[in-house]
N, C-alpha and C positions, 0 to 999 in steps of 0.2 A: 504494500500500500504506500504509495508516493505521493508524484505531484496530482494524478489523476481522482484520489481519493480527497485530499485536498482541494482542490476545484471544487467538488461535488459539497465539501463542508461550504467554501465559500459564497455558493449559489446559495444556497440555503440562508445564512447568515442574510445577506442580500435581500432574498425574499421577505423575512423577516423584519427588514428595513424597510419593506414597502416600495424596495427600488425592479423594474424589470430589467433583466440580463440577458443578455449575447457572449456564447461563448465558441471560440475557437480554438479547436482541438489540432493540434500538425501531427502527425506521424512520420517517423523514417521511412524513408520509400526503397525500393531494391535498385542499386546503381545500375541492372540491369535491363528491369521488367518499367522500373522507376513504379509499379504497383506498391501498396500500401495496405495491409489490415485494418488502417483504420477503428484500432480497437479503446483506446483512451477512453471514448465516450459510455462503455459500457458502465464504466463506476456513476456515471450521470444520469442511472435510470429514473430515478427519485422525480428525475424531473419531465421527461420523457412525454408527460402529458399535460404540464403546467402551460398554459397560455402565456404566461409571462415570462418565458424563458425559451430562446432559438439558440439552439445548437450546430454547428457547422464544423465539421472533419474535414481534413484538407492534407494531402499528401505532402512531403518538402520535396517530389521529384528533382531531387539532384541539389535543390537552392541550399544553399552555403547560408550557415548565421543559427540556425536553430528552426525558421520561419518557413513557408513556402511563398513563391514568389507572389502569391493571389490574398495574400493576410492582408497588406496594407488597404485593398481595395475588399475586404469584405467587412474592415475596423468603418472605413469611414462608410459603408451601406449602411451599417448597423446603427454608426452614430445618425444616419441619414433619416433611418426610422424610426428613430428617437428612446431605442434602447437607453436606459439609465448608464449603467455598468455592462464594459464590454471587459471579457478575460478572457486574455490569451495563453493557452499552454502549448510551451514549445516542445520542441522535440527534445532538448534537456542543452545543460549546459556544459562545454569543455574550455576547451582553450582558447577557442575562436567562436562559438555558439553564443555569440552576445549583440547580437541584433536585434535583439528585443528591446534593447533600451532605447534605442534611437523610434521605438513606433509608440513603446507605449510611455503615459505619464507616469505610471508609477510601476518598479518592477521587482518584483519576489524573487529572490533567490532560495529555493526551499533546499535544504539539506539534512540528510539520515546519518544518524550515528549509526557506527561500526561498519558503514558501508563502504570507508574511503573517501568520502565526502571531503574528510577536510583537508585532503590532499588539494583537491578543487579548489580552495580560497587561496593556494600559494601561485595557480595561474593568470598570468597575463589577463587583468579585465574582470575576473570574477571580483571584486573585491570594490572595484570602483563603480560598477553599474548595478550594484544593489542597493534599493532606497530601504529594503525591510528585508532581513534576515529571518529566515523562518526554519526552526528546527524542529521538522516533526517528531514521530513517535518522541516524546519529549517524556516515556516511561523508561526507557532505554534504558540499562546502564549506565552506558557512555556518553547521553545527552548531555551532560552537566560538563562533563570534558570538551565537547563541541563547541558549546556553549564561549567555554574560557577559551578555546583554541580561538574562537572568534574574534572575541573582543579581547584578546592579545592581538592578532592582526589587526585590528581596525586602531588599538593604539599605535600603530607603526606607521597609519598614513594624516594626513593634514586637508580636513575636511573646513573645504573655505563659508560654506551656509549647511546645506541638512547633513548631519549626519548618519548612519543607516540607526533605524531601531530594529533591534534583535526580540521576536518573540519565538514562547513555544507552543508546540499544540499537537494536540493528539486528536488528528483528523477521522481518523475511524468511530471516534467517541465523541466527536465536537468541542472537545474542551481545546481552550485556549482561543479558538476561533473567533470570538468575541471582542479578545483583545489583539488579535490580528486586524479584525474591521476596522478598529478603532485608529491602530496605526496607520491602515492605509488612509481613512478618513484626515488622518493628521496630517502626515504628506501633502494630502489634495489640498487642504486648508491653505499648506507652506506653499504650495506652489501659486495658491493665489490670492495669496499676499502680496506678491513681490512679482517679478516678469517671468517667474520659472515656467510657468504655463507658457507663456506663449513662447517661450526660448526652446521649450519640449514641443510645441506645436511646430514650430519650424522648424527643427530638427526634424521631424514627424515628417512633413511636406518634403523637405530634403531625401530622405529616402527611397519614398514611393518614389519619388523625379529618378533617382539613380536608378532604382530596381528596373523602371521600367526604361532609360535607356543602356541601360548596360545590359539587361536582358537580349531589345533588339537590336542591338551589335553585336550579341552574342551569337542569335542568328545566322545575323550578316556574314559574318566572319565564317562562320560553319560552312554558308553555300559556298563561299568564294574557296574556302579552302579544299572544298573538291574538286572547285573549278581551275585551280592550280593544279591538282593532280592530277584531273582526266586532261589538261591540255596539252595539244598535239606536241608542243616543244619538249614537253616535261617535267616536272614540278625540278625546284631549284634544287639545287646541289646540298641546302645545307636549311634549316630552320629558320635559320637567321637573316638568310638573305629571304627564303620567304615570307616570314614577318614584315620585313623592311617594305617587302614590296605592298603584303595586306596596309598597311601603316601611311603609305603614300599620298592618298584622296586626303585621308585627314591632315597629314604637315600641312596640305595647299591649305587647307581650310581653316586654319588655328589663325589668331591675331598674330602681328607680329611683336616682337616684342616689345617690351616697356616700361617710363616707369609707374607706378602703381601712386595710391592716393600721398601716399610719405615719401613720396620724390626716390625709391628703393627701385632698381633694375629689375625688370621680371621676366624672365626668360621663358621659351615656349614649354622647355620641360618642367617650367612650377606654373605654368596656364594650364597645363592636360590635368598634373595633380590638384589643383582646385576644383576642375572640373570633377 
């Protein structure tokens, strides 16, 4: 019982609040079939036939980040149809699995004792894009070690406004959930207090814009690169001179260089990385 059981407490909690919810389930998909079980949802039967609650499974066919590439456009339907509270569970988190911070306003990082978990908070990213710390089975043994292994880390970094709060809660029994709402209501609060909302809302915008064009130049790139191999000449000698060549339409097409608003040279190679 993980994060899926946890969802399932959170809906609940929610309802209880009087708020209607959307939620978005991702699964790992097969690098091959790019197929998906789609099984996350099953701990959400509870809800299954609540009117005030849409559920949507969604494979991550291949998308990189934890996400699939179709989350950012089925957050904002949701918010479109004026779902309360939208929660998204991702496909989990590693080392690079942290693209959920840049969509959602506020984001859980749920962790199990004895499972290895706290290996996770020594990665790249986990540590900084958690606004709430959440350690289930918080009956554990080892919970209370997680707990300090936690917030020994979180003394190590230099938090300029919110800094994460840590709760526990035993999802399968509902306890602690309560004071989980609470934290995230607190968050919501911090964030609009101050411009964090709308700093998280354009980050938010920022992303869908990339997903969606770096998706279609993924495409792109994919025809062209057969179109280099079945051509009659030959595909190039080497990867590199291939690249170079995929790469050509865009050099013509980039600004030239320049300097920027603080009179600083900006060359084509820090214009593509902005981009």
């Amino acid at each position: 019982m993980g994060k899926s059981t946890l969802s399932n407490a959170l809906v609940t909690q929610a309802r209880r609040a009087g708020k209607t919810v959307g939620v978005i389930s991702v699964d790992p998909s097969s690098p091959f079939s790019h197929g998906a079980i789609l099984g996350d949802r099953i701990r959400l039967t509870d809800h299954f036939t609540d009117p005030g609650v849409f559920i949507r499974s969604m494979a991550s066919r291949g998308h990189l980040g934890g996400l699939a590439g179709a989350t950012g456009d089925a957050v904002v339907l949701m918010d479109a149809f004026g779902l309360d509270t939208i929660l998204i569970e991702t496909v989990g988190v590693g080392q690079s699995e942290i693209e959920i911070a840049e969509l959602a306003d506020t984001t859980l990082v749920a962790l199990q004792p004895g499972s290895g978990d706290s290996i996770q908070l020594l990665k790249a990213g986990i540590l900084e894009v958690a606004d709430v710390f959440v350690v289930n089975k918080a009956d554990h043994p080892m919970a209370l070690q997680l707990q300090r292994e936690i917030r020994g880390m979180m003394e190590m970094l230099e938090f300029g406004g919110w800094a994460p709060l840590l709760v526990a809660t035993r999802a399968n029994e509902g306890a602690g959930v309560d004071v989980l709402w609470a934290a995230i209501n607190e968050h919501a609060a911090y964030l609009r207090a101050g411009e964090g909302l709308a700093v998280r809302r354009r980050t938010a915008f920022t992303h869908r814009v990339r997903s969606l064009v770096m998706g279609e130049l993924g495409r792109r790139i994919e025809r062209r690169i057969d179109a280099l191999l079945d051509a009659p000449e030959g595909a190039p000698e080497d990867p590199y001179r291939a690249a170079a060549r995929l790469l050509e339409p865009l050099t013509g097409a980039l600004p030239p260089p320049g300097p920027d608003e603080n009179g600083r040279l900006v060359t084509a190679r820090a214009r593509v990385k902005g981009l």
